[in-house]
N, CA, C and O atoms as a Maestro MAE file, in Angstrom:
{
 s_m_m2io_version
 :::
 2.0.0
}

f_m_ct {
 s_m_title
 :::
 protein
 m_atom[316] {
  # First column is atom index #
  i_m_mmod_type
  r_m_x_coord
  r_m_y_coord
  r_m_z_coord
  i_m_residue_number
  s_m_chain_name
  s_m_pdb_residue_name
  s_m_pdb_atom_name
  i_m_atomic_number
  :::
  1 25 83.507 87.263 101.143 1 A "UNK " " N  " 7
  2 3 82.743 87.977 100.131 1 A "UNK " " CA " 6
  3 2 82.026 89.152 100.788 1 A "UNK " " C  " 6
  4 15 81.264 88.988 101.741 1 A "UNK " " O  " 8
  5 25 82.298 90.368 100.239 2 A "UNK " " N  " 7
  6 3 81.587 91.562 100.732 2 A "UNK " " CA " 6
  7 2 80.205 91.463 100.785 2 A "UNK " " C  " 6
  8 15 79.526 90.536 100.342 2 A "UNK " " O  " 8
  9 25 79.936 92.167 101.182 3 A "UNK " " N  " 7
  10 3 77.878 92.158 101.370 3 A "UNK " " CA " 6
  11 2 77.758 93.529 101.602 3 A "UNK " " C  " 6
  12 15 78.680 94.126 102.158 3 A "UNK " " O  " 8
  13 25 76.423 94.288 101.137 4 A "UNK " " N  " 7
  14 3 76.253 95.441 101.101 4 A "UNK " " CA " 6
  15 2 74.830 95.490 101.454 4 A "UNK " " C  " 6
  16 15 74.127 94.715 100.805 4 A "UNK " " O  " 8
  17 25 74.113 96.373 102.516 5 A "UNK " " N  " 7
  18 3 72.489 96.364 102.623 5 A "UNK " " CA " 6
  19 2 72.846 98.181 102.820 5 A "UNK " " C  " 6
  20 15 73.882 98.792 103.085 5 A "UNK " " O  " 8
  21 25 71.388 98.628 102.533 6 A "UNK " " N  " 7
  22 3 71.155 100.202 102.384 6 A "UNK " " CA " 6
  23 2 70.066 99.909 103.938 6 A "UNK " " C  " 6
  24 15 69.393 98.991 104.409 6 A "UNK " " O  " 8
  25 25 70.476 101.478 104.319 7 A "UNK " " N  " 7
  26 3 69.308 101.454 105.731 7 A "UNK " " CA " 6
  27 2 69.732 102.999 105.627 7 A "UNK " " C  " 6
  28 15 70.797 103.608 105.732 7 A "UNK " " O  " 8
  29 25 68.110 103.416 105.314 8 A "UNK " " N  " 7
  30 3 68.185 104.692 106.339 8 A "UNK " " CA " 6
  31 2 69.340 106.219 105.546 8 A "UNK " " C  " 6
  32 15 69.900 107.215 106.002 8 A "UNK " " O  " 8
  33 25 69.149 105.413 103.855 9 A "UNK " " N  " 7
  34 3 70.323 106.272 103.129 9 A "UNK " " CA " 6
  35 2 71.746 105.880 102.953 9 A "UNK " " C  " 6
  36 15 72.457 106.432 102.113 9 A "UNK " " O  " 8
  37 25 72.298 104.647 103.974 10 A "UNK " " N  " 7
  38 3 73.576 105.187 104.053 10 A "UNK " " CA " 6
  39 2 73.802 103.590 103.680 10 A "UNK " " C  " 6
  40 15 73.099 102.708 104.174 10 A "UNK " " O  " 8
  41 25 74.829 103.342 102.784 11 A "UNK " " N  " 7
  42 3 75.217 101.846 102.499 11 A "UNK " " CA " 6
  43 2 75.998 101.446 103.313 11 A "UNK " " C  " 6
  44 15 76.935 102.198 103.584 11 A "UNK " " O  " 8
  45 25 75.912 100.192 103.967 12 A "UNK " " N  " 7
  46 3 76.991 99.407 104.976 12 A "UNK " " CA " 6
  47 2 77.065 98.015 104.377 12 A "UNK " " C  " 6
  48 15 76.132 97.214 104.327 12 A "UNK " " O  " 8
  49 25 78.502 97.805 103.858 13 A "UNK " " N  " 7
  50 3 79.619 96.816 103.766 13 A "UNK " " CA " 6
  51 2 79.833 96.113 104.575 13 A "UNK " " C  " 6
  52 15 79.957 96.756 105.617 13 A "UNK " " O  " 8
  53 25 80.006 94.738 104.782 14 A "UNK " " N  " 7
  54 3 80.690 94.323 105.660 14 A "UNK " " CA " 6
  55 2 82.017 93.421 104.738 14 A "UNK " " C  " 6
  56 15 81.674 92.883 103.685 14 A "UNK " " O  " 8
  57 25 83.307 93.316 105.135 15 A "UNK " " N  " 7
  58 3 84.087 92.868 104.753 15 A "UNK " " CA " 6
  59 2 84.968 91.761 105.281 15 A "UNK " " C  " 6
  60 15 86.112 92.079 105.606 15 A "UNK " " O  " 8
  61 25 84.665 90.755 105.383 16 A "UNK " " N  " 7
  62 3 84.943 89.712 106.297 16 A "UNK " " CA " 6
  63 2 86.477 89.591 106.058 16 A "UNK " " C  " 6
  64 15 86.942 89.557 104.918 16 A "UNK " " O  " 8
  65 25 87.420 89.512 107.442 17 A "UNK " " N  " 7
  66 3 88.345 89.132 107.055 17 A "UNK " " CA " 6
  67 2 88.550 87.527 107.716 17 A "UNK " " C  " 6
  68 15 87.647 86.748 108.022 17 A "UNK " " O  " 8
  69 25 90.266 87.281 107.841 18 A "UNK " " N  " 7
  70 3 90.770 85.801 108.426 18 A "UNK " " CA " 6
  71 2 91.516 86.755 109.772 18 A "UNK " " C  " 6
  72 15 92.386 87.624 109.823 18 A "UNK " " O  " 8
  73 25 90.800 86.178 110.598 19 A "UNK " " N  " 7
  74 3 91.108 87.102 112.286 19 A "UNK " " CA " 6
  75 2 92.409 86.743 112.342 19 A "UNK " " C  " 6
  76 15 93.178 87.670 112.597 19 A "UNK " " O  " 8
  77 25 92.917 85.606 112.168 20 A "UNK " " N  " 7
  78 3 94.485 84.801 112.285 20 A "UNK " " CA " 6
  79 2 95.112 85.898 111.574 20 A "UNK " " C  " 6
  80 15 96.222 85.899 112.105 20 A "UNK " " O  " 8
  81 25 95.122 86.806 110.741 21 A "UNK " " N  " 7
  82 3 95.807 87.482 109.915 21 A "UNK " " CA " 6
  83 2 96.208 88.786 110.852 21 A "UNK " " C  " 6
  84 15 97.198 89.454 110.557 21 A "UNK " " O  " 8
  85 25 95.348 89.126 112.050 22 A "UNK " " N  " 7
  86 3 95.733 90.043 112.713 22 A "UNK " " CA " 6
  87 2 96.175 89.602 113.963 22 A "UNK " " C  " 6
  88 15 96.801 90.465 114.577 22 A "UNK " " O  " 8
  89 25 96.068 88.714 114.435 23 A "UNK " " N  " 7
  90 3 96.299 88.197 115.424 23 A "UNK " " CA " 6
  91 2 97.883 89.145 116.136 23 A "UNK " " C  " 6
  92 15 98.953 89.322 115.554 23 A "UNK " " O  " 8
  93 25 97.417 89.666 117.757 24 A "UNK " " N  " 7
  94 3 98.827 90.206 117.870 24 A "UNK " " CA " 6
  95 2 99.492 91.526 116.573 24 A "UNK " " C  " 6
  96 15 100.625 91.982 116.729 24 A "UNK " " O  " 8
  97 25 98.780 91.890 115.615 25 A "UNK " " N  " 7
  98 3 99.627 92.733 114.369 25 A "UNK " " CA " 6
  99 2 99.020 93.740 114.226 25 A "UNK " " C  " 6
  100 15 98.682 93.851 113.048 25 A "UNK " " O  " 8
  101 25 98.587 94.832 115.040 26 A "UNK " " N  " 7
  102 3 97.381 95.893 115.309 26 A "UNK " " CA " 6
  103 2 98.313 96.681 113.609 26 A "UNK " " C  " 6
  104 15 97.508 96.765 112.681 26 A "UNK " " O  " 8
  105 25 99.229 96.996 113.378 27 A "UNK " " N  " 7
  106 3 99.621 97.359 111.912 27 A "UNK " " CA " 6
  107 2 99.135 97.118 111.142 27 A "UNK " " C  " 6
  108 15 98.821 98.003 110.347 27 A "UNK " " O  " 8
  109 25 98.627 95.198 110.810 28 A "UNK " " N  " 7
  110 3 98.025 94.845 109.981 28 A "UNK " " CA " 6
  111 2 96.897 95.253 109.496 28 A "UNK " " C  " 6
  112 15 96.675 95.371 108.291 28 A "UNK " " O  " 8
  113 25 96.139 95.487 110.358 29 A "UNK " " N  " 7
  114 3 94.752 95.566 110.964 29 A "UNK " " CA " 6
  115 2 94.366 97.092 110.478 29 A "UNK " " C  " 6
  116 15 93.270 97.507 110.101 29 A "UNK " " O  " 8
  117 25 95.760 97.875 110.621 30 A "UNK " " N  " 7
  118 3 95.430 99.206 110.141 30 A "UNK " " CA " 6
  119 2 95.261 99.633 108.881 30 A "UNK " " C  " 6
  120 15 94.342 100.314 108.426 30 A "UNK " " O  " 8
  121 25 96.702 98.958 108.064 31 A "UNK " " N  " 7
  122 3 96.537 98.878 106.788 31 A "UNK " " CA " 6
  123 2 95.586 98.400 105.693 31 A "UNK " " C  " 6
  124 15 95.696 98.525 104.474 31 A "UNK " " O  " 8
  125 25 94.428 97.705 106.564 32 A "UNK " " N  " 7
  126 3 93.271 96.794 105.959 32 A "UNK " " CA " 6
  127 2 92.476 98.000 105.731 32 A "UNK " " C  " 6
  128 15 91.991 98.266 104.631 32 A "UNK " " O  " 8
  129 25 92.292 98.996 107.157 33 A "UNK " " N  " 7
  130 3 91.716 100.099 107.086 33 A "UNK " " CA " 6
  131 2 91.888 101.186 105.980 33 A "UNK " " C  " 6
  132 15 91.084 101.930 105.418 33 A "UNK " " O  " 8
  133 25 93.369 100.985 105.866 34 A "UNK " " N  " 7
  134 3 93.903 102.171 104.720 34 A "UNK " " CA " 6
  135 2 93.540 101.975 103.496 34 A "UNK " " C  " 6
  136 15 93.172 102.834 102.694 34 A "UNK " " O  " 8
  137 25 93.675 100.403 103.273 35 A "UNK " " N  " 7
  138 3 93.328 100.052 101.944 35 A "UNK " " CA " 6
  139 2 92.043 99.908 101.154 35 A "UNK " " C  " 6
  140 15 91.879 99.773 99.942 35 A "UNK " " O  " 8
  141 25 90.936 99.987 102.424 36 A "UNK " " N  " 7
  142 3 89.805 100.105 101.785 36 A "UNK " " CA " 6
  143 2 89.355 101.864 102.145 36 A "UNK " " C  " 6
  144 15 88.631 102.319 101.260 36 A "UNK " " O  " 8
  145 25 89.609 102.656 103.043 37 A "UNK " " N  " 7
  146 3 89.506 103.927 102.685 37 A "UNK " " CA " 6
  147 2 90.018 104.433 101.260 37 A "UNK " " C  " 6
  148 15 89.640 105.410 100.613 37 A "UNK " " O  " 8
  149 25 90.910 103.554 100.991 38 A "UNK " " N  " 7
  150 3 91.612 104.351 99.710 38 A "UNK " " CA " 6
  151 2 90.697 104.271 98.192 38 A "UNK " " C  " 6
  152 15 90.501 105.058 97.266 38 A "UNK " " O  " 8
  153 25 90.167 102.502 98.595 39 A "UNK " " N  " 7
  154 3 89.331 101.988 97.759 39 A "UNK " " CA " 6
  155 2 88.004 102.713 97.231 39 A "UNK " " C  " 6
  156 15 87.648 103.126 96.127 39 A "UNK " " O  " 8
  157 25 87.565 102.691 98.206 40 A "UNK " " N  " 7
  158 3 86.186 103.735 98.630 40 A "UNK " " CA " 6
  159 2 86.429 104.908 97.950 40 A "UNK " " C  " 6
  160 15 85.600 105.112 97.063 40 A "UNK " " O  " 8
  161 25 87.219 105.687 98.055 41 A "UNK " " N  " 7
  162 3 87.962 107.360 98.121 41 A "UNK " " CA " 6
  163 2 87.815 107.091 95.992 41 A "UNK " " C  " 6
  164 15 87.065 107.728 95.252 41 A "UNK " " O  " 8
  165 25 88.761 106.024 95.593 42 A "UNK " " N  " 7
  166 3 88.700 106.290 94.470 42 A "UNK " " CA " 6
  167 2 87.236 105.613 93.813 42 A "UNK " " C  " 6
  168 15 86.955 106.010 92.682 42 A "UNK " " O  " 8
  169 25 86.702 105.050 94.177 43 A "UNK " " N  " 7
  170 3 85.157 104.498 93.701 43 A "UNK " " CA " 6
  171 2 84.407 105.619 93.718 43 A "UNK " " C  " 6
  172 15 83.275 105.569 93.237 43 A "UNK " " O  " 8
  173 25 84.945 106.919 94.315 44 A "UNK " " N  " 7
  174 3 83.749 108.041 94.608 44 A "UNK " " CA " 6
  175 2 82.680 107.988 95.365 44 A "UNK " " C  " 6
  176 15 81.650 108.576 95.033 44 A "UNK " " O  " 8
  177 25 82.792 107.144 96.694 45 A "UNK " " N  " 7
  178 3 82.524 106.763 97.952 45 A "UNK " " CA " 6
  179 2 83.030 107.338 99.292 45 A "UNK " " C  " 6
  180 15 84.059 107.146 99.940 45 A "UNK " " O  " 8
  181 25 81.738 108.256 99.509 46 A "UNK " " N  " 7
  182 3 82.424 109.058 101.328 46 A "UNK " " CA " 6
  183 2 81.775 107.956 102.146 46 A "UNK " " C  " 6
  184 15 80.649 107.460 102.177 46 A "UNK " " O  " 8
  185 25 83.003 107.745 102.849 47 A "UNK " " N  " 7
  186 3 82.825 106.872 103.592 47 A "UNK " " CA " 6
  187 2 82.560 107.636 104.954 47 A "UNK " " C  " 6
  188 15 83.469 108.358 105.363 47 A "UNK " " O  " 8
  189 25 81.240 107.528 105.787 48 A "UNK " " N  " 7
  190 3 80.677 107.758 107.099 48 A "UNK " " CA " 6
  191 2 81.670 107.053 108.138 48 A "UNK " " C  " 6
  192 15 82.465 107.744 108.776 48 A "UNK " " O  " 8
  193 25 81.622 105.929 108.265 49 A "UNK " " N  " 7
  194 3 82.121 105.304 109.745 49 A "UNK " " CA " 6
  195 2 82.682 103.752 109.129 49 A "UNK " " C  " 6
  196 15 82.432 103.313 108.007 49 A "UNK " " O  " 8
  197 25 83.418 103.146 110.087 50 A "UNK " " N  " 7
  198 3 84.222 102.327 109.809 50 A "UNK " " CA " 6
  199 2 84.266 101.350 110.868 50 A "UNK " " C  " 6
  200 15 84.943 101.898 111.738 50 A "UNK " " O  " 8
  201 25 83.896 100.115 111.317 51 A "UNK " " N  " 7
  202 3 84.219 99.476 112.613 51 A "UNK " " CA " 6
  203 2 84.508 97.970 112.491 51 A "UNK " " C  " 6
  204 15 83.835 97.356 111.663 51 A "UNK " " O  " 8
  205 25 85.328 97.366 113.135 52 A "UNK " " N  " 7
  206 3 85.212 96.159 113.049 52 A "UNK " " CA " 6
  207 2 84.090 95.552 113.678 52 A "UNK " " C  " 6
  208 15 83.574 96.077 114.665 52 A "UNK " " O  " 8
  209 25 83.689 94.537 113.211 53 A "UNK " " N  " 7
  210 3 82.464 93.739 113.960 53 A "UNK " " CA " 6
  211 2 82.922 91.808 114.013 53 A "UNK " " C  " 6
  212 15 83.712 91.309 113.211 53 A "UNK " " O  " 8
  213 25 82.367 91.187 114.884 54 A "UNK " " N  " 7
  214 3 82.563 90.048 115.322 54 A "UNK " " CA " 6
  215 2 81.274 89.282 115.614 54 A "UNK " " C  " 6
  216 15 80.687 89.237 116.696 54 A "UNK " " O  " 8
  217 25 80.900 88.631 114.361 55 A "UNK " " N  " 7
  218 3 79.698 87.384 114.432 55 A "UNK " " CA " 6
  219 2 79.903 85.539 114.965 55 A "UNK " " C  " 6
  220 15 80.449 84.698 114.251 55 A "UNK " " O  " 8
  221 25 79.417 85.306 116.116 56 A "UNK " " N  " 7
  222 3 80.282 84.725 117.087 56 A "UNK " " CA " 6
  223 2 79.413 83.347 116.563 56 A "UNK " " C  " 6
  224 15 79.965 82.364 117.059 56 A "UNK " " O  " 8
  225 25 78.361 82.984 115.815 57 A "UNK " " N  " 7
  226 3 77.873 82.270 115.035 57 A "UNK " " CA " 6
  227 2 76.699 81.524 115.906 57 A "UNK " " C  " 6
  228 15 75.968 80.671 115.403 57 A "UNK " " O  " 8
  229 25 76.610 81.943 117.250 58 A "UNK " " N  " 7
  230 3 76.689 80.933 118.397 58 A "UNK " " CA " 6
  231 2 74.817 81.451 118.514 58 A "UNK " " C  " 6
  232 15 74.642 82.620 118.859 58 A "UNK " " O  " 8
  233 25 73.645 80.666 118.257 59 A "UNK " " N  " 7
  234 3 72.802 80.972 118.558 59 A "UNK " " CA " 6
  235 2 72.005 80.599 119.962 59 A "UNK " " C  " 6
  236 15 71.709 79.463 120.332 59 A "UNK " " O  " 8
  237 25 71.706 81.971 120.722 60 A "UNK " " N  " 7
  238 3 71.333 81.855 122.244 60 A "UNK " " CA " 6
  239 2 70.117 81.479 122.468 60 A "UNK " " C  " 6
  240 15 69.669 81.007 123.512 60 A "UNK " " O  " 8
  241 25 69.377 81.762 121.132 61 A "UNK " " N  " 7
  242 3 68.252 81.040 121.565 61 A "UNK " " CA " 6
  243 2 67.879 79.491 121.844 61 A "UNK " " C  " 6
  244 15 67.179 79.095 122.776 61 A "UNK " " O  " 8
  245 25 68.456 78.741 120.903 62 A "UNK " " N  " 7
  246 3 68.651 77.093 120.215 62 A "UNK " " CA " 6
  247 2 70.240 76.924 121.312 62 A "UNK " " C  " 6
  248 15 70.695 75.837 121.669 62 A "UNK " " O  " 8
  249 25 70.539 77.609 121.490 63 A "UNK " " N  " 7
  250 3 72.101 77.051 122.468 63 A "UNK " " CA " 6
  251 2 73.132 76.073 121.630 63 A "UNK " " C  " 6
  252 15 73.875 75.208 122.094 63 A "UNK " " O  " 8
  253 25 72.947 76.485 120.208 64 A "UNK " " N  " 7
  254 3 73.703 75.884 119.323 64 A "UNK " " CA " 6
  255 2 74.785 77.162 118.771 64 A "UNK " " C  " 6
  256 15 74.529 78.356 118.618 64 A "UNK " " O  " 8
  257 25 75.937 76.493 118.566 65 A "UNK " " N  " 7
  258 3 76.342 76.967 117.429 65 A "UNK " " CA " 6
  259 2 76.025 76.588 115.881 65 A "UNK " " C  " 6
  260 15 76.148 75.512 115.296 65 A "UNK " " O  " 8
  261 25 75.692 77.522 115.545 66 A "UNK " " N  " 7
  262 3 74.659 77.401 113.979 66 A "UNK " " CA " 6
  263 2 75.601 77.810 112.393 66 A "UNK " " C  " 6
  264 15 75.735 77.179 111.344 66 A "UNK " " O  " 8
  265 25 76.143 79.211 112.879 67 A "UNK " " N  " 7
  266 3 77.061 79.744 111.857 67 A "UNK " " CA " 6
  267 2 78.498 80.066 111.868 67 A "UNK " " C  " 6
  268 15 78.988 80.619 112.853 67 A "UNK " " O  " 8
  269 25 79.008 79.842 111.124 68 A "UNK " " N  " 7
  270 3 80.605 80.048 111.442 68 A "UNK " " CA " 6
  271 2 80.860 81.632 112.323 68 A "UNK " " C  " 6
  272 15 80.243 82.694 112.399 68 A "UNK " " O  " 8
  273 25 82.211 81.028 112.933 69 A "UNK " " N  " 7
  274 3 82.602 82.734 113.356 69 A "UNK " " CA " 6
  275 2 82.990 83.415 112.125 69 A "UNK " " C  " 6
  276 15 83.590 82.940 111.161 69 A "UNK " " O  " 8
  277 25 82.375 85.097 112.379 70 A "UNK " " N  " 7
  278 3 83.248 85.609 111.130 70 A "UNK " " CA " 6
  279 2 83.298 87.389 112.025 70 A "UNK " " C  " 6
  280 15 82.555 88.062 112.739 70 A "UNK " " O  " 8
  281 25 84.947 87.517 111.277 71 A "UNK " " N  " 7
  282 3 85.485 88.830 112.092 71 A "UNK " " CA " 6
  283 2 85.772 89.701 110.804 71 A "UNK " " C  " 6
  284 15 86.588 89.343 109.955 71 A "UNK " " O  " 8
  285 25 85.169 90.666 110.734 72 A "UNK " " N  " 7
  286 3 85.428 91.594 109.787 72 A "UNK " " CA " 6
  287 2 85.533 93.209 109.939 72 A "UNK " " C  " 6
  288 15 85.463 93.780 111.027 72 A "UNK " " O  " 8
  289 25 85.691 93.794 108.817 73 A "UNK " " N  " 7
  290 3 85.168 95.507 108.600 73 A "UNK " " CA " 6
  291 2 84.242 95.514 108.186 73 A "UNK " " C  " 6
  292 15 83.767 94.674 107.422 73 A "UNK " " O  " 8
  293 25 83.528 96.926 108.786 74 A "UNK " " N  " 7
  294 3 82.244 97.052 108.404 74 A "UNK " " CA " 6
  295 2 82.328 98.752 107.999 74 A "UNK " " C  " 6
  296 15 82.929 99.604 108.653 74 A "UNK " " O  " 8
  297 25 81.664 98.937 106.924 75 A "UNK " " N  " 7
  298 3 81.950 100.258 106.043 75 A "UNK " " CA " 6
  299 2 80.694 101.065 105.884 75 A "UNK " " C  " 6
  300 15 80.111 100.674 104.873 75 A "UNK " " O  " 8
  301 25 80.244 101.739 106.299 76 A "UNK " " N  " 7
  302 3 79.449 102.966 106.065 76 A "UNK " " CA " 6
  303 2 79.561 104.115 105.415 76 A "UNK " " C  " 6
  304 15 80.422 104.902 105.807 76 A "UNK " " O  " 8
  305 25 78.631 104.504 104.162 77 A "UNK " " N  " 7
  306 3 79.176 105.360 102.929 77 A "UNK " " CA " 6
  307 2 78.246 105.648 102.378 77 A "UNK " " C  " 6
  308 15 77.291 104.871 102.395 77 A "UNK " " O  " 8
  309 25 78.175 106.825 101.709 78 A "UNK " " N  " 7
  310 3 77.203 107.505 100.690 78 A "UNK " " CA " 6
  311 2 78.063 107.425 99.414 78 A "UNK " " C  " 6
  312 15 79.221 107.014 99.340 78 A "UNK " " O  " 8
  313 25 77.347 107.856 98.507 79 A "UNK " " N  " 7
  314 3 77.759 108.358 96.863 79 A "UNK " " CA " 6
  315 2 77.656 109.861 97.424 79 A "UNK " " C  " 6
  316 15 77.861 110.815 96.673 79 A "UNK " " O  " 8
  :::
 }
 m_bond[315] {
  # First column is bond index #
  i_m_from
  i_m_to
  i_m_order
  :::
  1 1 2 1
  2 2 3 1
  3 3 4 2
  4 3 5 1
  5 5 6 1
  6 6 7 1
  7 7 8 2
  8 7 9 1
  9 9 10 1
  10 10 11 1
  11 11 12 2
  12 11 13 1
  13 13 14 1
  14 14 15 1
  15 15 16 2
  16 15 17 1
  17 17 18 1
  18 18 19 1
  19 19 20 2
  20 19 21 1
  21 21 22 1
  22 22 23 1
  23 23 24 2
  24 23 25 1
  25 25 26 1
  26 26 27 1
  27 27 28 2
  28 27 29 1
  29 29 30 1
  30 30 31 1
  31 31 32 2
  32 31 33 1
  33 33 34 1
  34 34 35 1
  35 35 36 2
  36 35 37 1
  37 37 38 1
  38 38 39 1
  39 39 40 2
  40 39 41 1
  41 41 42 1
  42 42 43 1
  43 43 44 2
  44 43 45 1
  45 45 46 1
  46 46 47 1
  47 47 48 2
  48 47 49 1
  49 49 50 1
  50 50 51 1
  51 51 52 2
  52 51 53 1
  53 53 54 1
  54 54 55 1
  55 55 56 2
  56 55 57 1
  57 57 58 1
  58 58 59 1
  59 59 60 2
  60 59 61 1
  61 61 62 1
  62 62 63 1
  63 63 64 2
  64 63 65 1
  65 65 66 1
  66 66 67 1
  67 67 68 2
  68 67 69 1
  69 69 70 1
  70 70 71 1
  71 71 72 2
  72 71 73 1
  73 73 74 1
  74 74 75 1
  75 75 76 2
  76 75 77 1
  77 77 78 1
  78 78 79 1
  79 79 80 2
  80 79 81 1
  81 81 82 1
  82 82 83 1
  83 83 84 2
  84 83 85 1
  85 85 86 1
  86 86 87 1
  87 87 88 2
  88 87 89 1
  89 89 90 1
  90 90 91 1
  91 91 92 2
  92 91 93 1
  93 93 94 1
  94 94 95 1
  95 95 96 2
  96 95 97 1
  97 97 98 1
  98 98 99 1
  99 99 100 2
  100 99 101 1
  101 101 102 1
  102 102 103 1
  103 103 104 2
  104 103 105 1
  105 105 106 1
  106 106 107 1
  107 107 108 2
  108 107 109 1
  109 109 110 1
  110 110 111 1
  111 111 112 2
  112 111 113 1
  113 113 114 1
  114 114 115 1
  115 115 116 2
  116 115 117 1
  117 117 118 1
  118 118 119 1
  119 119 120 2
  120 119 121 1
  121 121 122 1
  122 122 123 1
  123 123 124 2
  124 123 125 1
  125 125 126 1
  126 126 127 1
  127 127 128 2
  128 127 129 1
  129 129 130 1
  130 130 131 1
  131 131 132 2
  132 131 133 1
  133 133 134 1
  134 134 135 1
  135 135 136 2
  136 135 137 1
  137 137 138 1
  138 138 139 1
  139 139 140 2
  140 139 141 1
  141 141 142 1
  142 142 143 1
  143 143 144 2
  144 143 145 1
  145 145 146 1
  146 146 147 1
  147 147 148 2
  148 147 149 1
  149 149 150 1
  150 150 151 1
  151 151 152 2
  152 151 153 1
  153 153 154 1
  154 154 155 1
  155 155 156 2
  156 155 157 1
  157 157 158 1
  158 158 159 1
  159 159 160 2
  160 159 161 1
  161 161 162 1
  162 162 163 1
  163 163 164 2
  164 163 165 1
  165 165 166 1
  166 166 167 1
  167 167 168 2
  168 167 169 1
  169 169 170 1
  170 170 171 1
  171 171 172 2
  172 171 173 1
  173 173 174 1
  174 174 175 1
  175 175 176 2
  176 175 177 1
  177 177 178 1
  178 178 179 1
  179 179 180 2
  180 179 181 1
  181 181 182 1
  182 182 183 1
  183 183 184 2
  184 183 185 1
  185 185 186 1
  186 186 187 1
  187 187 188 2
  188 187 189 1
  189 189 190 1
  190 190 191 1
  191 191 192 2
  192 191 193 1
  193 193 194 1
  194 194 195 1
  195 195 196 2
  196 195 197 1
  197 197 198 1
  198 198 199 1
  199 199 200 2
  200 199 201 1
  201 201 202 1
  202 202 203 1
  203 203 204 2
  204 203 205 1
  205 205 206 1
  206 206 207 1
  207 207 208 2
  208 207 209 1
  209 209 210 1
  210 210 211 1
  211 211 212 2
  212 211 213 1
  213 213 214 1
  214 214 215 1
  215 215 216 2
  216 215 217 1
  217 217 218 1
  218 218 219 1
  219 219 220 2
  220 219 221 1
  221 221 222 1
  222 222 223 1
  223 223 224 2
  224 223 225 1
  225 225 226 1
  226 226 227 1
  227 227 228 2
  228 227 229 1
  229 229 230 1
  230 230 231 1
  231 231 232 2
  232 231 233 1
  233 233 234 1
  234 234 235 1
  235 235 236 2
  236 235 237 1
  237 237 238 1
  238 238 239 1
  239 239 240 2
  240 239 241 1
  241 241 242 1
  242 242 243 1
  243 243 244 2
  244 243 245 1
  245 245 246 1
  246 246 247 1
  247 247 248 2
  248 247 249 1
  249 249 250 1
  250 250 251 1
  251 251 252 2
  252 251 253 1
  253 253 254 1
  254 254 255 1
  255 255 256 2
  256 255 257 1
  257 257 258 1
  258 258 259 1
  259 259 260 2
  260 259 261 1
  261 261 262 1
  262 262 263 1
  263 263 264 2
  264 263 265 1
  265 265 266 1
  266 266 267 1
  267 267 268 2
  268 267 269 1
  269 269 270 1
  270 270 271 1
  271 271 272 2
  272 271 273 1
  273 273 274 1
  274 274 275 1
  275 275 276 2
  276 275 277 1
  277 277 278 1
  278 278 279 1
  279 279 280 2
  280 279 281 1
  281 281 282 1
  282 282 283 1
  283 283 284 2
  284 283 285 1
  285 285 286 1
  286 286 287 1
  287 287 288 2
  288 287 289 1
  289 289 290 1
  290 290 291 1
  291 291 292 2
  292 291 293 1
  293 293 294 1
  294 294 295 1
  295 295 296 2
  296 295 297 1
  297 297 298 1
  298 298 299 1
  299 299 300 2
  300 299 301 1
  301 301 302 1
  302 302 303 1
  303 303 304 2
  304 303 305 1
  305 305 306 1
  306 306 307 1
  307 307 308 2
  308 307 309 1
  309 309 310 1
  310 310 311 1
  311 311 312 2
  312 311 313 1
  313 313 314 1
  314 314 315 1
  315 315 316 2
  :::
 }
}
């Protein structure tokens, strides 16, 4: 499920994907890119910056793992 927070003007998305889906398939991985630039593009969304990010769930303080891993896109954009 997408998530969206505003900072500073600029809205950032994050878009979680299933990492297994790219695994080894850097193509795949691209087309995920294409498909939400395209998304964005027709929503009437400039999209700023684009990166994958990796939440490893693993908390250093408590030395637990607490939250699932989650590997996604992360989308930066104005109206």
């Amino acid at each position: 499920m997408a998530e969206t927070v505003e900072i500073n003007g600029s809205m950032f998305t994050t878009h979680p994907v299933n990492i297994e889906d790219f695994a080894n398939n850097e193509p795949a991985l691209k087309e995920r890119f294409d498909m939400y630039r395209k998304e964005y593009k027709d929503a009437g969304k400039n999209i700023i910056n684009m990166n994958t990010y990796y939440n490893s769930g693993f908390n250093h303080t408590t030395q637990k793992q607490e939250d699932e891993k989650e590997f996604g896109i992360e989308v930066e954009w104005v109206y």
